[in-house]
C-alpha positions as CSV (number, residue, x, y, z in Angstrom):
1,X,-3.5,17.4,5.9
2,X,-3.8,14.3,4.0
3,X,-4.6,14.8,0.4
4,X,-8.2,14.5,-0.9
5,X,-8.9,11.4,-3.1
6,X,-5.6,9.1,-2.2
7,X,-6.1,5.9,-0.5
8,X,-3.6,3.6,1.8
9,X,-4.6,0.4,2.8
10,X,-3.7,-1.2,6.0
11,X,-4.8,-5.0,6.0
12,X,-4.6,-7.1,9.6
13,X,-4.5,-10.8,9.8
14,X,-4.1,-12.0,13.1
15,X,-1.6,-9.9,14.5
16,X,-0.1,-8.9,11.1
17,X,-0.9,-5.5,9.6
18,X,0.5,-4.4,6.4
19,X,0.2,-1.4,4.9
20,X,0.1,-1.2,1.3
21,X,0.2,3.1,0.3
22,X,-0.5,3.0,-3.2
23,X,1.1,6.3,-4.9
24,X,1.9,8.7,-2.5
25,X,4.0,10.9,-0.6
26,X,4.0,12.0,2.9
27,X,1.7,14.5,4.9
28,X,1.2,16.1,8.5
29,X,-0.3,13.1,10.4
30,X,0.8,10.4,8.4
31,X,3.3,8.2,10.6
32,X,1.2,9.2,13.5
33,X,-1.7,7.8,12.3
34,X,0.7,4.5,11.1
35,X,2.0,4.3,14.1
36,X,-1.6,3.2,15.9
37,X,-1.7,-0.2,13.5
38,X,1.5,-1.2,14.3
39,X,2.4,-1.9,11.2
40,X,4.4,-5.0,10.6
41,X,5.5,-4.7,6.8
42,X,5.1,-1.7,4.4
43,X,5.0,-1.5,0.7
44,X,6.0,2.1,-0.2
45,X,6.6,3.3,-3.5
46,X,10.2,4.8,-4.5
47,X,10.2,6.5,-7.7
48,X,10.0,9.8,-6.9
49,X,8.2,13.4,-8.1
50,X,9.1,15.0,-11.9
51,X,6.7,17.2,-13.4
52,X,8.8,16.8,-16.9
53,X,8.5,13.0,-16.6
54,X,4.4,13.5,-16.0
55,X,5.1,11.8,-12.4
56,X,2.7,13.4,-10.2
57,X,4.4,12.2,-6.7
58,X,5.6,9.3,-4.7
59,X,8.4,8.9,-2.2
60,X,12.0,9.6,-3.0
61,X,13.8,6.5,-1.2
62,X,15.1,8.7,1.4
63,X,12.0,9.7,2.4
64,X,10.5,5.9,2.4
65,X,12.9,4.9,4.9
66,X,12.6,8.2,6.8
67,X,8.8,7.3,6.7
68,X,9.2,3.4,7.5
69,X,11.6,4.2,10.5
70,X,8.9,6.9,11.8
71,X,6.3,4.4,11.7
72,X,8.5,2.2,14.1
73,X,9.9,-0.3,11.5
74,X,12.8,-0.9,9.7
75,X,14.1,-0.6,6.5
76,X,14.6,-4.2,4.8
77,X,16.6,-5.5,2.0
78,X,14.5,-5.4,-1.5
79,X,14.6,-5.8,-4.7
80,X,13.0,-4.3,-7.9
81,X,11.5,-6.4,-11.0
82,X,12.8,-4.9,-13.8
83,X,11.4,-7.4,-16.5
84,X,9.2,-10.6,-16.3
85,X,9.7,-13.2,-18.9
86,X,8.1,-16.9,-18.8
C-alpha cells in the first residue's frame, strides 16, 4: 500500500524518464509500478529513518540500491554536497 499524501514524480522526455521520489521509503507495489516507465535515472534519497533525530523515513542506502536494481537499473557512482560556497 502506498502511503497516503507522498508524491514521486516520474518526468519523460523523449525516451528519457526519471524518477525523482522526494522523501520516501519503500512499499508493496512500488518497483512494480517503476518498472512500467522504464526508468532511466533515479534520484532516491539515502539518509535513512530515526525517530530520536525527528527523521520520519527515507531509504537506508541498502535499500536504494535494492530498490534501483528492482526497478531494472543500476546503481551509479555519486556524490553528496556537503557545503556550497561561492
Amino acid at each position: 500500500m502506498r502511503p497516503s499524501g507522498c508524491v514521486g514524480y516520474v518526468l519523460q522526455f523523449g525516451d528519457w524518464s526519471i524518477y525523482h521520489s522526494g522523501d520516501t521509503v519503500r512499499y508493496d507495489g512500488m518497483a512494480e509500478k517503476l518498472q512500467e516507465f522504464k526508468i532511466d535515472v533515479a534520484l532516491l534519497p539515502i539518509n535513512g529513518r530515526a525517530a530520536e533525530r525527528r527523521i520520519p523515513g527515507n531509504l537506508f542506502g541498502n535499500e536504494a540500491a535494492l530498490l534501483a536494481k528492482d526497478i531494472g537499473g543500476e546503481v551509479g557512482k555519486y556524490r553528496a554536497i556537503s557545503r556550497c560556497s561561492n
